[in-house]
ZATI-493419 format. One record per atom (N, C-alpha, C): x, z negated, y negated; atom name; residue number from 1; residue in three letters. Coordinates in pm, whole numbers. Atoms other than C-alpha are relative to their C-alpha. Example, Ala and Ser with C-alpha at 12.3 -4.5 7.8 and 13.67 -1.06 7.14 Angstrom:
<sites>
       x       z       y  atom  seq  type
      89       0     119     N    1   ALA
    1230    -780     450    CA    1   ALA
      90       0    -120     C    1   ALA
     -82       6     119     N    2   SER
    1367    -714     106    CA    2   SER
     -77     -73    -109     C    2   SER
</sites>
This chain:
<sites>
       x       z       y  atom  seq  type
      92     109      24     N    1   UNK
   10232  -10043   -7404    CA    1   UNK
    -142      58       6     C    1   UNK
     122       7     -18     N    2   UNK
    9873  -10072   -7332    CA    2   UNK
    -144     -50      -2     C    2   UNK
     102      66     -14     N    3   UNK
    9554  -10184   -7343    CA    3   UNK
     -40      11     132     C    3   UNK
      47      79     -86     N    4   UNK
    9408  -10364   -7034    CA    4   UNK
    -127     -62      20     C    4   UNK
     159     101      -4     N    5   UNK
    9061  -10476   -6904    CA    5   UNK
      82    -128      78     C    5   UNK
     -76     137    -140     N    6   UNK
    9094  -10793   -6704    CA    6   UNK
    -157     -22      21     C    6   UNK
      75       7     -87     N    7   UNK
    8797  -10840   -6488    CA    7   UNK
     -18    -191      32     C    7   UNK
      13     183     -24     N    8   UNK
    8682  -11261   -6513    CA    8   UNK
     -86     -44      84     C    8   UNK
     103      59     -86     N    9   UNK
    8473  -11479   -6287    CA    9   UNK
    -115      73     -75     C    9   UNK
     124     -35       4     N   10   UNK
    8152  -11420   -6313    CA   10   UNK
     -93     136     -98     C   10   UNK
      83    -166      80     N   11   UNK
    8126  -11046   -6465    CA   11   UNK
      36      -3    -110     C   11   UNK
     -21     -21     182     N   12   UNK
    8266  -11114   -6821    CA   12   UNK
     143      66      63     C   12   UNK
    -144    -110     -13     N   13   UNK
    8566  -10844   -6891    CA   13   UNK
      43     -95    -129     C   13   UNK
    -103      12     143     N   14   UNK
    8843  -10914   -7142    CA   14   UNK
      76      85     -26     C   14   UNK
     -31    -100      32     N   15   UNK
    9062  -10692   -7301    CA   15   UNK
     161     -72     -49     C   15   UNK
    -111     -14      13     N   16   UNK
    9465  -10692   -7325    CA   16   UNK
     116      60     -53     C   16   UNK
    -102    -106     -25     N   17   UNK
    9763  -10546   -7382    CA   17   UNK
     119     -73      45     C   17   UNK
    -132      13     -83     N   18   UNK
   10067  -10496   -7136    CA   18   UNK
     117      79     -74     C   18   UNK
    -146     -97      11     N   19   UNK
   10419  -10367   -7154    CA   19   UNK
     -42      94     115     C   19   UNK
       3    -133     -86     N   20   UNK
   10470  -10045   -6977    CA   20   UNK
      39     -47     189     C   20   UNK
      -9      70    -157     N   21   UNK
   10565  -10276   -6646    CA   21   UNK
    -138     -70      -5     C   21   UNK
     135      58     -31     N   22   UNK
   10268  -10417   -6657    CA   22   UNK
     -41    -150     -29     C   22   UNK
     -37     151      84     N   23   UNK
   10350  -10787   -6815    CA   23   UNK
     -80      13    -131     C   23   UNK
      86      61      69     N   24   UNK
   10110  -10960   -7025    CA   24   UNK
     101      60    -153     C   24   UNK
     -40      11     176     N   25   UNK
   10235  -10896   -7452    CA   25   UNK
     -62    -141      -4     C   25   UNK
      69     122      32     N   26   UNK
   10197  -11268   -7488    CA   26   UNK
     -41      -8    -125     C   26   UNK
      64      36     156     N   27   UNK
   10136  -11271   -7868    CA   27   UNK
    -117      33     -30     C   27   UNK
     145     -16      19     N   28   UNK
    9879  -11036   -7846    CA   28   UNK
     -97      -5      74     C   28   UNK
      85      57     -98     N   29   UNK
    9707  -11209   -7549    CA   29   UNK
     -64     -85     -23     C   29   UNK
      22     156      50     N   30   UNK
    9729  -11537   -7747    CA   30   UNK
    -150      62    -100     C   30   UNK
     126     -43      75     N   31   UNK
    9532  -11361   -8016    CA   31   UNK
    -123      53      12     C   31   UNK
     100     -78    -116     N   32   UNK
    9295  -11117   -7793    CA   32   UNK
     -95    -138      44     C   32   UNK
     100     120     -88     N   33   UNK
    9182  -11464   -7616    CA   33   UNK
     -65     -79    -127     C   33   UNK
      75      96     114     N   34   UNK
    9044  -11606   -7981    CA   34   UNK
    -155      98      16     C   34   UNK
      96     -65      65     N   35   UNK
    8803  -11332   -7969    CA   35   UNK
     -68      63     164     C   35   UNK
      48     -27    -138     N   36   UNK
    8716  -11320   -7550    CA   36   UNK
    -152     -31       2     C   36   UNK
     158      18     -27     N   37   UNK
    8352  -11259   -7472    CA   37   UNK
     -58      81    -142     C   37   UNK
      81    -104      88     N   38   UNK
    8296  -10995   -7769    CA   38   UNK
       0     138      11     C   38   UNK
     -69    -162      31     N   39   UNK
    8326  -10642   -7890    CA   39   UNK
     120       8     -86     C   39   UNK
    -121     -53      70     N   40   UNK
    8589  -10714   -8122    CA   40   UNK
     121     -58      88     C   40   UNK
    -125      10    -129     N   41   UNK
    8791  -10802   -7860    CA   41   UNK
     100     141      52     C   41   UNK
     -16     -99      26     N   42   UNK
    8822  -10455   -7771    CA   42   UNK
      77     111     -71     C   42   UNK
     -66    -101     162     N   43   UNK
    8866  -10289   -8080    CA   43   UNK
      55     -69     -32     C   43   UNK
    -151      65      68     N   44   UNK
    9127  -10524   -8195    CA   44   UNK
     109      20     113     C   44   UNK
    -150     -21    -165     N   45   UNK
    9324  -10486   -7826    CA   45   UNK
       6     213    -105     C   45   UNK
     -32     -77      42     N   46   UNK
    9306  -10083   -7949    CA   46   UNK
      39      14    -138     C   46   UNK
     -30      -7     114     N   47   UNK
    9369  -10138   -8327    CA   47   UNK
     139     -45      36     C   47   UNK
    -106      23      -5     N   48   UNK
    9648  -10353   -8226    CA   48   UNK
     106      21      96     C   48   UNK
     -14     -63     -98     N   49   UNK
    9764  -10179   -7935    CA   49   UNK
     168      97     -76     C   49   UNK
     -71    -152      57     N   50   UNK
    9888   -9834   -8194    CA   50   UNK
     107     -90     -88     C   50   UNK
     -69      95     118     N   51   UNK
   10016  -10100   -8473    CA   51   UNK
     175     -39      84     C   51   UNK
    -102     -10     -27     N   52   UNK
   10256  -10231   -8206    CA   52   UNK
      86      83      47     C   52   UNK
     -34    -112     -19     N   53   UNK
   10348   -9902   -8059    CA   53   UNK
     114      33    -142     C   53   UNK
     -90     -49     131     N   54   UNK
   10460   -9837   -8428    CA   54   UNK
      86    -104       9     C   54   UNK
     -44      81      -1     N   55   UNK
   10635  -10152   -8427    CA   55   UNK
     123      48      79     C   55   UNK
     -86     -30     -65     N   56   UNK
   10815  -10041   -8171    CA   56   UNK
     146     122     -18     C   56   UNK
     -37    -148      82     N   57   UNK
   10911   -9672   -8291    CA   57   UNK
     105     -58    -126     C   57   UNK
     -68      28     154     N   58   UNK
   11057   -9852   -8645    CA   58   UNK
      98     -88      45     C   58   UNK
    -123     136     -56     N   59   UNK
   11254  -10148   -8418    CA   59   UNK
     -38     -99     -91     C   59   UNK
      48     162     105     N   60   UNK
   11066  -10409   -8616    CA   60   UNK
     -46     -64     125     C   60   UNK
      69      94     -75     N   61   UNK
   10978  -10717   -8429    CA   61   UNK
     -99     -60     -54     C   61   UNK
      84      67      32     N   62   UNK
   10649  -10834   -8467    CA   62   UNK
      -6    -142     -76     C   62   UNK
       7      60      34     N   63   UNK
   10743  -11136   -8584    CA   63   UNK
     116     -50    -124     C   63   UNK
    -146      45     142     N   64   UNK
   11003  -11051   -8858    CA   64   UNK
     -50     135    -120     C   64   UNK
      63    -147      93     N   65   UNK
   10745  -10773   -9031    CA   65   UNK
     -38     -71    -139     C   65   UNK
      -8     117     131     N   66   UNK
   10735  -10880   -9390    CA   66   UNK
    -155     130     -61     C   66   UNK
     185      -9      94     N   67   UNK
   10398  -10770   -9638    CA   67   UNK
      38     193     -11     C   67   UNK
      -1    -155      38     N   68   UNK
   10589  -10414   -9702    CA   68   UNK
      -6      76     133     C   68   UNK
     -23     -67    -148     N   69   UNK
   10636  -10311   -9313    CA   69   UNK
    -166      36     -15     C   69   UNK
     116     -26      17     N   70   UNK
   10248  -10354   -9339    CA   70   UNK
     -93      99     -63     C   70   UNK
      78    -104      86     N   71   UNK
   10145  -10178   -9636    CA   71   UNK
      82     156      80     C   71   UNK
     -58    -160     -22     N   72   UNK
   10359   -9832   -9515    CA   72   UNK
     -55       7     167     C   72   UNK
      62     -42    -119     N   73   UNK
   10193   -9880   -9176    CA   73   UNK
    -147      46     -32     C   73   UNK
     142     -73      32     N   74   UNK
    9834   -9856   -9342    CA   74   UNK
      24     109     -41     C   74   UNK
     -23    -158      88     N   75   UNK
    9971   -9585   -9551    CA   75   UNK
     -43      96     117     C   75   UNK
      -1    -132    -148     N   76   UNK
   10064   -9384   -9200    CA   76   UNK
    -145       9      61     C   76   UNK
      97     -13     -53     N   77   UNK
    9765   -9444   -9076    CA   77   UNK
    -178      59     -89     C   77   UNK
     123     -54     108     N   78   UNK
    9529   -9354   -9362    CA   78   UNK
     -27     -66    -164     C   78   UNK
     -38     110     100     N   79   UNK
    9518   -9621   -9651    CA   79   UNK
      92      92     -97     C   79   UNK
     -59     -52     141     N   80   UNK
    9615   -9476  -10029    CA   80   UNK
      83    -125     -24     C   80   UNK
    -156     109      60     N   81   UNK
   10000   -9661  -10086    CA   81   UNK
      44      78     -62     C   81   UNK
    -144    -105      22     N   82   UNK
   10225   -9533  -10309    CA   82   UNK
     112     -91      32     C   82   UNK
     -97      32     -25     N   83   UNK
   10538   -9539  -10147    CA   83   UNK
      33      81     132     C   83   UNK
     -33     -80     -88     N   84   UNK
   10736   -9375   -9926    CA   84   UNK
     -27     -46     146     C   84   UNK
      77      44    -129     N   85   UNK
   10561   -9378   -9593    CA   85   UNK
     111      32     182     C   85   UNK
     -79     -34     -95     N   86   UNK
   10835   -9231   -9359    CA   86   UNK
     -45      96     116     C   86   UNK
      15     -55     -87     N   87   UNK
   10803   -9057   -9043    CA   87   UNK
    -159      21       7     C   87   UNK
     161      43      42     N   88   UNK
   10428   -8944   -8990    CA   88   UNK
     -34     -76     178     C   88   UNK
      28      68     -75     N   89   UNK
   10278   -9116   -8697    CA   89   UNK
    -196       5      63     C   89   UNK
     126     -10      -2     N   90   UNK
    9960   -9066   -8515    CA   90   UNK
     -29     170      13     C   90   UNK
       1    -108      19     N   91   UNK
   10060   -8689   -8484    CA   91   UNK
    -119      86      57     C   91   UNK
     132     -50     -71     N   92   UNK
    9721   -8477   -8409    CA   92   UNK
    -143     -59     -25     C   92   UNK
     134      60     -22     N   93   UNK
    9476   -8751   -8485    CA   93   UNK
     -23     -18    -158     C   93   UNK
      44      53     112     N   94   UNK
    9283   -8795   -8820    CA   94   UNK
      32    -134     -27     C   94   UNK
     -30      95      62     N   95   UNK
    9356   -9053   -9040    CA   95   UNK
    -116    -105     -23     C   95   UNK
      90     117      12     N   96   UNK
    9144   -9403   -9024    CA   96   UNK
     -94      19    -135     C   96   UNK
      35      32     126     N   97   UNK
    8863   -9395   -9257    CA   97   UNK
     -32    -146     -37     C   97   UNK
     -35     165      59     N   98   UNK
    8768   -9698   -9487    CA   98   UNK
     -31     -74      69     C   98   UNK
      24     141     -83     N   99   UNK
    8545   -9893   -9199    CA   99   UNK
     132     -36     101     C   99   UNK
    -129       3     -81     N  100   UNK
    8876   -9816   -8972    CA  100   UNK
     122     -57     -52     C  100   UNK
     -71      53     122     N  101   UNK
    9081   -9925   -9272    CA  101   UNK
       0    -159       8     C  101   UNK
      34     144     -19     N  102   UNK
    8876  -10247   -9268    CA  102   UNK
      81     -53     104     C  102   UNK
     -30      61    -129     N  103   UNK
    8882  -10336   -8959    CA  103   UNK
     122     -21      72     C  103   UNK
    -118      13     -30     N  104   UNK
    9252  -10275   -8875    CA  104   UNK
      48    -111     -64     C  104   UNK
     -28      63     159     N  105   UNK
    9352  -10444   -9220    CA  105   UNK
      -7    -199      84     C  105   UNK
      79     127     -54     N  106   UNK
    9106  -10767   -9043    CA  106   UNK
     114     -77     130     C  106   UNK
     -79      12    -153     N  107   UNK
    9290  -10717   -8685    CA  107   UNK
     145     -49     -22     C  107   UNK
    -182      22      73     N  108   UNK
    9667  -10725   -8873    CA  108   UNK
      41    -155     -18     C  108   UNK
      28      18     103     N  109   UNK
    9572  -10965   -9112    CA  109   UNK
     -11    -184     114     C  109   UNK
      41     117     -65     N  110   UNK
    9466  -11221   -8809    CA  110   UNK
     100     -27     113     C  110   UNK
    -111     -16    -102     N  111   UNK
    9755  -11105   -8572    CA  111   UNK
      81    -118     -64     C  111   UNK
</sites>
């Protein structure tokens, strides 16, 4: 999975994500297109980009993730949970600080 420009009439870009064939992620296209013609367009296609990646990795379906799938994904990613966080994730890359925190939290939160 990926993030995607898409190239629109008249010079405005938008921002996506595909499956690894190259097919639209309709859910998070639906959502991506609330926020077409910004910057958080963007940064929510990459916030929510890694989120489903993990999604994927755990065999959760996006649309059967309940409030705790959530909290142990902020955990992995940076976010103080107690609770057992599982596998680590994100191997190599620093951990989100709090505006990255935010802003994911925002991106999730609106998914």
């Amino acid at each position: 999975m990926r993030v995607q420009r898409i190239e629109r009439k008249g010079g405005w870009r938008s921002w996506t994500i595909v499956w690894p064939e190259g097919t639209l992620h309709a859910e998070a296209d639906r959502f991506l297109r609330v926020h077409d013609g910004s910057g958080t367009q963007k940064t929510y296609a990459y916030y929510l980009v890694d989120h489903l990646r993990w999604l994927e990795r755990e065999c959760l379906a996006f649309d059967t993730v309940q409030l705790r799938d959530l909290e142990r994904y902020m955990g992995i990613v940076g976010a103080e949970v107690h609770m057992p966080l599982g596998e680590p994730w994100r191997v190599g890359k620093r951990p989100y600080g709090r505006s990255a925190l935010s802003i994911a939290a925002s991106c999730l939160k609106g998914f």
